[in-house]
TORMARGU-692899 format. One record per residue (C-alpha): z, x, y. Coordinates in nm, 4 decimals. Last residue first. Layout:
% residues N
<r><pz>Z</pz><px>X</px><py>Y</py></r>
...
//
This chain:
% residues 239
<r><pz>21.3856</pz><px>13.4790</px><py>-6.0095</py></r>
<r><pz>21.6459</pz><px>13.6686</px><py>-6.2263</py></r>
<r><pz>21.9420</pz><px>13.4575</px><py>-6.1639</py></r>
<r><pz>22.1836</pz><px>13.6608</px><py>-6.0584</py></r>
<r><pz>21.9248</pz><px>13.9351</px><py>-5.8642</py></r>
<r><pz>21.7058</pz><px>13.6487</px><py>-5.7167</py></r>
<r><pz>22.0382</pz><px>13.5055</px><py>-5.5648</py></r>
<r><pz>22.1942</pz><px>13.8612</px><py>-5.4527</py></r>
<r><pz>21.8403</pz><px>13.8425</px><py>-5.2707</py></r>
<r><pz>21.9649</pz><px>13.5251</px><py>-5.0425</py></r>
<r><pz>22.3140</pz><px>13.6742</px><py>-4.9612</py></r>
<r><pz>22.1240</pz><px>13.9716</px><py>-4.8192</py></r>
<r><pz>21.9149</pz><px>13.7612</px><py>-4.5976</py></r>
<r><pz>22.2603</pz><px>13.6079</px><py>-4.4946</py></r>
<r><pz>22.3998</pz><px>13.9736</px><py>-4.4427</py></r>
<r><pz>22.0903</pz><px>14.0057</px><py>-4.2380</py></r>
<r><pz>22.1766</pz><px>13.7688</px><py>-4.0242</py></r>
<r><pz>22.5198</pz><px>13.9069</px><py>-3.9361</py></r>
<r><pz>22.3356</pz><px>14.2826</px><py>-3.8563</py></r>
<r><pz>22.0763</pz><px>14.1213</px><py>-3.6611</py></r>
<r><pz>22.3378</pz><px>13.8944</px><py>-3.3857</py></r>
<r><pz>22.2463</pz><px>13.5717</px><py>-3.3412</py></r>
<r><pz>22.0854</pz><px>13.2651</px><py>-3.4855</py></r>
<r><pz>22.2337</pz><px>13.1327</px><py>-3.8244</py></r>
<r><pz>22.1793</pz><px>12.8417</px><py>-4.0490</py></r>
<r><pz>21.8903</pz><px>12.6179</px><py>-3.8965</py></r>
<r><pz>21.7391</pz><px>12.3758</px><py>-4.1459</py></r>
<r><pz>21.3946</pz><px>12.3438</px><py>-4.1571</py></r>
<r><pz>21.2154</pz><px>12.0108</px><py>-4.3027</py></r>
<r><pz>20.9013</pz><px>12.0832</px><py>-4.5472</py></r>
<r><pz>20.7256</pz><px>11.7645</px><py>-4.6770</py></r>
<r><pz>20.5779</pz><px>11.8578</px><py>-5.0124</py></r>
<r><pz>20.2187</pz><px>11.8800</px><py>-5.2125</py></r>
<r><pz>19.9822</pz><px>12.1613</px><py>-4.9754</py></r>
<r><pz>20.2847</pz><px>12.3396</px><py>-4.7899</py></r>
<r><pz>20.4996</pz><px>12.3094</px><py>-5.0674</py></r>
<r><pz>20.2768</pz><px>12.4653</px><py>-5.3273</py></r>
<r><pz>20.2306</pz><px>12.7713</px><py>-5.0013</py></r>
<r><pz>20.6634</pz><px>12.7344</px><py>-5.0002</py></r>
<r><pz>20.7288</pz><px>12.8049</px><py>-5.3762</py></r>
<r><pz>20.4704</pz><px>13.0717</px><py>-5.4311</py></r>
<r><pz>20.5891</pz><px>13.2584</px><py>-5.1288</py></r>
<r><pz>20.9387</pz><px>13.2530</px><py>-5.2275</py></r>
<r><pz>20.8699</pz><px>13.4098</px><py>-5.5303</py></r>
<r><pz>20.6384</pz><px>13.6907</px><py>-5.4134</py></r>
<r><pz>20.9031</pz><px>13.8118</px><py>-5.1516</py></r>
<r><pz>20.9331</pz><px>13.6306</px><py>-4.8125</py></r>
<r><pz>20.9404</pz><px>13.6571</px><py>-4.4076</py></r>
<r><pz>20.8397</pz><px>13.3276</px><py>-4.2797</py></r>
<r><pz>20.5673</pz><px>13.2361</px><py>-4.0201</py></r>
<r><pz>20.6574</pz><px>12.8339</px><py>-3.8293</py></r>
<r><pz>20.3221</pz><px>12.6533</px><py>-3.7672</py></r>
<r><pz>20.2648</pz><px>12.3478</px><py>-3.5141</py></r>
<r><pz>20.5047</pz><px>12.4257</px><py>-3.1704</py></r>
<r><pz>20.4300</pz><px>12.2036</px><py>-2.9257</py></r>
<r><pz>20.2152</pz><px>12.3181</px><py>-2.6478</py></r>
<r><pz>20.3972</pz><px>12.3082</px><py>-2.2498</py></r>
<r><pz>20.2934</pz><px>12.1167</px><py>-2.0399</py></r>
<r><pz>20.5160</pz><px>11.8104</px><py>-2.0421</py></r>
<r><pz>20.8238</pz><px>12.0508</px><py>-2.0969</py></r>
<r><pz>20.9628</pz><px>12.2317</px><py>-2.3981</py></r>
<r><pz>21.2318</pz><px>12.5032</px><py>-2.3078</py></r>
<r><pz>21.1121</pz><px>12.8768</px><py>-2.4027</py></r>
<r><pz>21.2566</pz><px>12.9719</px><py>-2.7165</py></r>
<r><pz>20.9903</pz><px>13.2191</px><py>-2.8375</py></r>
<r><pz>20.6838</pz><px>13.0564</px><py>-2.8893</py></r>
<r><pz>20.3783</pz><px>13.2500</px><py>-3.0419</py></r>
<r><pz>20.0423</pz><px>13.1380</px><py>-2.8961</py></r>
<r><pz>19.8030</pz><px>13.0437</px><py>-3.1826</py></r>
<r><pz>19.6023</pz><px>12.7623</px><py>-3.0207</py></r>
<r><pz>19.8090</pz><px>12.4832</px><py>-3.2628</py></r>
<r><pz>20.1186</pz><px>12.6789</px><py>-3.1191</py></r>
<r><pz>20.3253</pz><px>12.9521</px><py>-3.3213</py></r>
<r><pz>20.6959</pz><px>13.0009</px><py>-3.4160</py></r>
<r><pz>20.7268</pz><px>13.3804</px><py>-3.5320</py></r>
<r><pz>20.9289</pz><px>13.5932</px><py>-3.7398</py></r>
<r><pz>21.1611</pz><px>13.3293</px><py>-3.9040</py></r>
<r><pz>21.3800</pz><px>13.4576</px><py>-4.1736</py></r>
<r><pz>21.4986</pz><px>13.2822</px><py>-4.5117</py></r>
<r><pz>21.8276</pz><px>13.2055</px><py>-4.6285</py></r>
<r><pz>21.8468</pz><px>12.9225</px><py>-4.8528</py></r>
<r><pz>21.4917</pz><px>12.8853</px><py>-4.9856</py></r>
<r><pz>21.5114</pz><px>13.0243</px><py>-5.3565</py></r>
<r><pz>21.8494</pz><px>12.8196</px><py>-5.4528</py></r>
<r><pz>21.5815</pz><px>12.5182</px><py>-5.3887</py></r>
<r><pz>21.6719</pz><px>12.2378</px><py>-5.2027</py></r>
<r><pz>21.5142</pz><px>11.8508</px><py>-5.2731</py></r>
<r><pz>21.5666</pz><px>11.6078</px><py>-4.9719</py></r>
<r><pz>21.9153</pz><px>11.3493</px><py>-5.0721</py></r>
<r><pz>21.7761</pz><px>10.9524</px><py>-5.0439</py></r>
<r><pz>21.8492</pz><px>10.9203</px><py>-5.3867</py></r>
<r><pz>21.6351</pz><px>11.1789</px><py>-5.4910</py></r>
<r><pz>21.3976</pz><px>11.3259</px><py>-5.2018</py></r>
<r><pz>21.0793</pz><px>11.4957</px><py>-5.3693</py></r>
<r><pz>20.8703</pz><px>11.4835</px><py>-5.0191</py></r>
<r><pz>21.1764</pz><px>11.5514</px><py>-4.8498</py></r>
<r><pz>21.1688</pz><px>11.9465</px><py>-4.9319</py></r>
<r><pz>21.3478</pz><px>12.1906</px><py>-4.7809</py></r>
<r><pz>21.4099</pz><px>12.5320</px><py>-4.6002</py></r>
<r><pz>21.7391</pz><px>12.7038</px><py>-4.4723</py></r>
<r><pz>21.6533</pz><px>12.8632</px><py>-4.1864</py></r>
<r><pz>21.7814</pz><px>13.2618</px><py>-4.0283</py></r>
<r><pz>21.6318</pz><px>13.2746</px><py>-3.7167</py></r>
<r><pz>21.4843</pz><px>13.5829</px><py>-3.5389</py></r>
<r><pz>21.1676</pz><px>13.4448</px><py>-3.4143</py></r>
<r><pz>21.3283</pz><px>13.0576</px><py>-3.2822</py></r>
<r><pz>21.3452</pz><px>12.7346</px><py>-3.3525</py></r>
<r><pz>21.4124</pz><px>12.4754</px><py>-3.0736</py></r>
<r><pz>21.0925</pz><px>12.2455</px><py>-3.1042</py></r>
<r><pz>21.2690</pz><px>11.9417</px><py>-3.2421</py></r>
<r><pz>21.4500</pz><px>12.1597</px><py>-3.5419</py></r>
<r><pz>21.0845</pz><px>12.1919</px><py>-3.7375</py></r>
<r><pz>21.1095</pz><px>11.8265</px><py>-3.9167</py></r>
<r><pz>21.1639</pz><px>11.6829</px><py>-3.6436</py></r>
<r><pz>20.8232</pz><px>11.7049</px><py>-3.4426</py></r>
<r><pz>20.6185</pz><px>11.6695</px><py>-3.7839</py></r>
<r><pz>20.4259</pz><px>11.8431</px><py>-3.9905</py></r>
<r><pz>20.5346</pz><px>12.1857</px><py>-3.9290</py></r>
<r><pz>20.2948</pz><px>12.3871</px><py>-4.1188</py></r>
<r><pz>20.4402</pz><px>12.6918</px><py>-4.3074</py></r>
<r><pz>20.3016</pz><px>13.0318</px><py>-4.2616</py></r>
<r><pz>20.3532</pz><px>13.3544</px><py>-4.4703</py></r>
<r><pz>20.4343</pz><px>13.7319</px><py>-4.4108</py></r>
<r><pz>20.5203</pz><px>13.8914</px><py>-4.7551</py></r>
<r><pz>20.8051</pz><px>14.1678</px><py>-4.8933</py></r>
<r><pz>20.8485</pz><px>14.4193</px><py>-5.1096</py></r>
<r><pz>20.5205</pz><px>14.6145</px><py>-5.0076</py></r>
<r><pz>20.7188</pz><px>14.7467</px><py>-4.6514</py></r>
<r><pz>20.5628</pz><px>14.4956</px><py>-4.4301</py></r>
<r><pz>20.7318</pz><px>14.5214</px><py>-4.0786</py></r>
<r><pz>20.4296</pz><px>14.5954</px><py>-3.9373</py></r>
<r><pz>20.3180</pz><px>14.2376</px><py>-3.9046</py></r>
<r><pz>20.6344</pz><px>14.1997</px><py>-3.7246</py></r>
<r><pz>20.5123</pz><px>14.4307</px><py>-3.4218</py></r>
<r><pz>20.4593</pz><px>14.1180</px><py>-3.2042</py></r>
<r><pz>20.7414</pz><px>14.2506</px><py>-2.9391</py></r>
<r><pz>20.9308</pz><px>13.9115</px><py>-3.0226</py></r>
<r><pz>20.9680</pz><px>14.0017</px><py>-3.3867</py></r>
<r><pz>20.9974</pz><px>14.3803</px><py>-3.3829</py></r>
<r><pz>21.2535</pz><px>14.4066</px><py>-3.0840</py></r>
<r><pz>21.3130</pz><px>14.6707</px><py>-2.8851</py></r>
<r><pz>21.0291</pz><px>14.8384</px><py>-2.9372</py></r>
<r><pz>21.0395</pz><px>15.2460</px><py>-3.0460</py></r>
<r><pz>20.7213</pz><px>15.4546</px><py>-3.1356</py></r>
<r><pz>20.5698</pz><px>15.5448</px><py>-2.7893</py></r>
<r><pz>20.9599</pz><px>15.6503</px><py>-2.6788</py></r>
<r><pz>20.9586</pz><px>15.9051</px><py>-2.9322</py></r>
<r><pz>21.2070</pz><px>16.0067</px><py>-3.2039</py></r>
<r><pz>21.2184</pz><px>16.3926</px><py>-3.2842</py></r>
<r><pz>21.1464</pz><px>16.3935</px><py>-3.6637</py></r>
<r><pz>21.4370</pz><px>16.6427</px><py>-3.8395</py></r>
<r><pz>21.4876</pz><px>16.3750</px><py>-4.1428</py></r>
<r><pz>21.1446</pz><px>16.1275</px><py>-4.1426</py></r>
<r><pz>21.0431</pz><px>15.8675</px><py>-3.9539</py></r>
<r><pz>20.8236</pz><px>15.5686</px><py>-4.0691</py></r>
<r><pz>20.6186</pz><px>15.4001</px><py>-3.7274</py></r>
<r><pz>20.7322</pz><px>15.1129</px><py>-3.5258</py></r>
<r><pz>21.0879</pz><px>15.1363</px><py>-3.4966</py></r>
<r><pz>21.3232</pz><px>14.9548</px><py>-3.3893</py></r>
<r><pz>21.5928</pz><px>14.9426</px><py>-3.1226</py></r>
<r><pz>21.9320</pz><px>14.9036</px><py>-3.1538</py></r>
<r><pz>22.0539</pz><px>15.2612</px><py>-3.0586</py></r>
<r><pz>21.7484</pz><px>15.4644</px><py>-2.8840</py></r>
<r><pz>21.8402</pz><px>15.4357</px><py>-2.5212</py></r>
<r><pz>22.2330</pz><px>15.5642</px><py>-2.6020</py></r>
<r><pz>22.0578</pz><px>15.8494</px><py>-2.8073</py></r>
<r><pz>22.0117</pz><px>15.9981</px><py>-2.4342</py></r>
<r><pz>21.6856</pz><px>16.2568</px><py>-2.5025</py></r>
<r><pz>21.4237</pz><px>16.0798</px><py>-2.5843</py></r>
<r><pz>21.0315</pz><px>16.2574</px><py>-2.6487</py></r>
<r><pz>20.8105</pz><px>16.1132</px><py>-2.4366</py></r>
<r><pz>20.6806</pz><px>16.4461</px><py>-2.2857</py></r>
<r><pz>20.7030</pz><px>16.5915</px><py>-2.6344</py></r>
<r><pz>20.8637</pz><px>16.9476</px><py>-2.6112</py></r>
<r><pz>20.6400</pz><px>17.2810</px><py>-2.6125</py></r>
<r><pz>20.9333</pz><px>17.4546</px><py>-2.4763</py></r>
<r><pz>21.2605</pz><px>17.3175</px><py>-2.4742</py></r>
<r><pz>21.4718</pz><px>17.4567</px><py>-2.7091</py></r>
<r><pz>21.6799</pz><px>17.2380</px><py>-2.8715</py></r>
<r><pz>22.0204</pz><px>17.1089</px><py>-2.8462</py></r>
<r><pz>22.1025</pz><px>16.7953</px><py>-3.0590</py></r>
<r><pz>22.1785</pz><px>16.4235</px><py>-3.0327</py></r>
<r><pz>22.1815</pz><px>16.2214</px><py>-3.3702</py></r>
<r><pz>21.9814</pz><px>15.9205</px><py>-3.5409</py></r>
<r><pz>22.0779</pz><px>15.7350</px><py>-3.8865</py></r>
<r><pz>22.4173</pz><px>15.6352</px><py>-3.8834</py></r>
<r><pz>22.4621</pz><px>15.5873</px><py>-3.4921</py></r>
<r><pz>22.1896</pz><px>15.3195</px><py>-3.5143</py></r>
<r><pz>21.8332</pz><px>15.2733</px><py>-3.5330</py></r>
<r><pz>21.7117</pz><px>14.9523</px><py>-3.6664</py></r>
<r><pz>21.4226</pz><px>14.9431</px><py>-3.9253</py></r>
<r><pz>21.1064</pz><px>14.7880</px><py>-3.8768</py></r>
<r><pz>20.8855</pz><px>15.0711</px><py>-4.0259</py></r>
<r><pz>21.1155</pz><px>15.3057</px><py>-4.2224</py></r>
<r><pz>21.3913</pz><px>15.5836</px><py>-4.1201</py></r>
<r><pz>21.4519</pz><px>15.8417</px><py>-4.3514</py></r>
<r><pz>21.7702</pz><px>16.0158</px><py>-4.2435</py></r>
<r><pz>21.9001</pz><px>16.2098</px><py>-3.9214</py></r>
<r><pz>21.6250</pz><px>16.1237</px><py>-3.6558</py></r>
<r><pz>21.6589</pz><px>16.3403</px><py>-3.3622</py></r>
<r><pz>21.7624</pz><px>16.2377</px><py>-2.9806</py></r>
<r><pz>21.7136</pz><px>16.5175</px><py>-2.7423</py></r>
<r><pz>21.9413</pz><px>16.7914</px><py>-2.5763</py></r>
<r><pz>21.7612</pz><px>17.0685</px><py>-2.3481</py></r>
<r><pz>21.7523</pz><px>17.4058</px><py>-2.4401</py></r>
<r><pz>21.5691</pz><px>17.6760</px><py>-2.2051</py></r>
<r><pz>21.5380</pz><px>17.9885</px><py>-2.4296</py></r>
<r><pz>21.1713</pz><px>17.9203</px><py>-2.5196</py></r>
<r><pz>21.0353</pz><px>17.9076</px><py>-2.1065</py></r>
<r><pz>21.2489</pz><px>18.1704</px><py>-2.0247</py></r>
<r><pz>21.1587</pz><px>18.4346</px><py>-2.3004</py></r>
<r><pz>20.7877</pz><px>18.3360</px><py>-2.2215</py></r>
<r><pz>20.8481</pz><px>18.4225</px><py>-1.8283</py></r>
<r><pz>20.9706</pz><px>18.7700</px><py>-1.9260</py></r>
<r><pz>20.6929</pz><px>18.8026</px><py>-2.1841</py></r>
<r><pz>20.4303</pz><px>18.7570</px><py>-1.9472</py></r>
<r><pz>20.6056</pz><px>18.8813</px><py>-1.6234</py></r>
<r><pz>20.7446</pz><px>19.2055</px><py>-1.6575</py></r>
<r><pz>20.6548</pz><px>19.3495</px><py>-2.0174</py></r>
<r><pz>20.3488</pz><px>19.1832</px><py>-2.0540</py></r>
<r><pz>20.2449</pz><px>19.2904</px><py>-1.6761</py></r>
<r><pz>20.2984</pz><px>19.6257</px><py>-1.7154</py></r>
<r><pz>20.1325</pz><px>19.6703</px><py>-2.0042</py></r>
<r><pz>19.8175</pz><px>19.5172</px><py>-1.8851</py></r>
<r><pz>19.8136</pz><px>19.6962</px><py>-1.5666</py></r>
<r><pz>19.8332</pz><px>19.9946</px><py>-1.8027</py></r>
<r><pz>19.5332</pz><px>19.8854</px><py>-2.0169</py></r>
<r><pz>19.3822</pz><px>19.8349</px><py>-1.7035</py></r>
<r><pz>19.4038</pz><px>20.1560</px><py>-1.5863</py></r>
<r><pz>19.3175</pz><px>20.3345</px><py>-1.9136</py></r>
<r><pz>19.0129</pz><px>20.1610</px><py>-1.8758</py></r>
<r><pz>18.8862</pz><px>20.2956</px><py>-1.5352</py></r>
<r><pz>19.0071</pz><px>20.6052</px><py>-1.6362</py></r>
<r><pz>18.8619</pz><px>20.6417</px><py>-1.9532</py></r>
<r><pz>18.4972</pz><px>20.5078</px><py>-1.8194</py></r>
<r><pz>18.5431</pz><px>20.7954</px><py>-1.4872</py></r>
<r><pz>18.6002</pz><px>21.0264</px><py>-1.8157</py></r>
<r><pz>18.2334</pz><px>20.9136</px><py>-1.9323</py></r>
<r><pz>18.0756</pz><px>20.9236</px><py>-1.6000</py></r>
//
């Protein structure tokens, strides 16, 4: 009975054997030596930021245990932004890309501790470009509630500020659409700011008369070299 035992398990371990070395292992070598090319991030990339040919790359890796969503033609990655911080040697997923942060509602992620989301009431039609602004804009804002002779006040502070969102008395966020009979009017316009800015337009909102003034829509890499001009401003003058 006992050598019958030996047998019986001396066959399997040789079963055993066999099969590692011709079909586990074999098939294991296969699945890990199978590259495929993906998209992989090539320096820090934060929430909100663009991904372009600077900071993303193509490589060959071995495709086993790959993300299913994981994208591998960097031409579907370039322009877009992302949602989550990446880091040097990340794979970039489809789940954490949107083409656009504004209009895709992801600007509330777009908060990096530098900067502040505020709203501004538009109080009245005018005053907010007739209805036409857009998320995206780069405004000039100011003040007719201090006009001196007959010139609105502008502050070196509010000369370059972006719009992330145009919103409806019920909250809907607007985004260019034409204005008919039905359609809501646009009542609050949500700025991207730093501390300073913020001070200046929430006292403007309760004690001024804020007018927008629209100086770019267009391209992201020429409106942020406005938004760029603007914080040269606090660095000159120490605001």
């Amino acid at each position: 009975m006992k050598n019958g035992g030996k047998m019986l398990i001396g066959f399997f371990v040789v079963v055993f054997a066999l099969l590692l070395s011709w079909v586990i292992v074999p098939l294991g070598t296969g699945m890990i030596g199978n590259t495929t090319t993906i998209v992989r991030v090539k320096e820090t990339i934060r929430v909100g930021d663009q991904l372009t040919e600077r900071n993303v790359e193509e490589v060959e890796v071995s495709g086993y245990n790959l993300p299913a969503n994981a994208i591998k033609n960097k031409n579907e990655v370039i322009g877009k932004y992302s949602t989550a911080k990446l880091e040097s040697g990340d794979y970039v997923l489809q789940s954490k890309l949107v083409n656009d942060m504004i209009t895709s509602g992801n600007y509330m992620s777009a908060l990096d501790g530098g900067k502040q989301i505020v709203s501004v009431t538009i109080k009245d039609f005018a005053n907010g470009i007739s209805g036409k602004l857009m998320p995206g804009d780069v405004v000039m804002i100011l003040n007719n509630a201090e006009a001196v002779g007959n010139r609105s006040t502008v502050y070196p502070e509010l000369q370059y500020v972006k719009v992330l969102a145009v919103t409806t008395q019920t909250g809907v966020d607007m985004g260019g659409e034409k204005l008919s009979d039905d359609t809501e009017l646009p009542a609050t316009v949500t700025l991207l700011v730093n501390k300073a800015q913020a001070q200046l337009l929430t006292g403007l909102e309760k004690n001024g008369n804020i007018i927008f003034a629209l100086m770019y829509r267009g391209d992201e890499d020429t409106a942020n070299q406005f938004l760029q001009k603007q914080e040269e401003v606090f660095k000159a003058g120490g605001i």
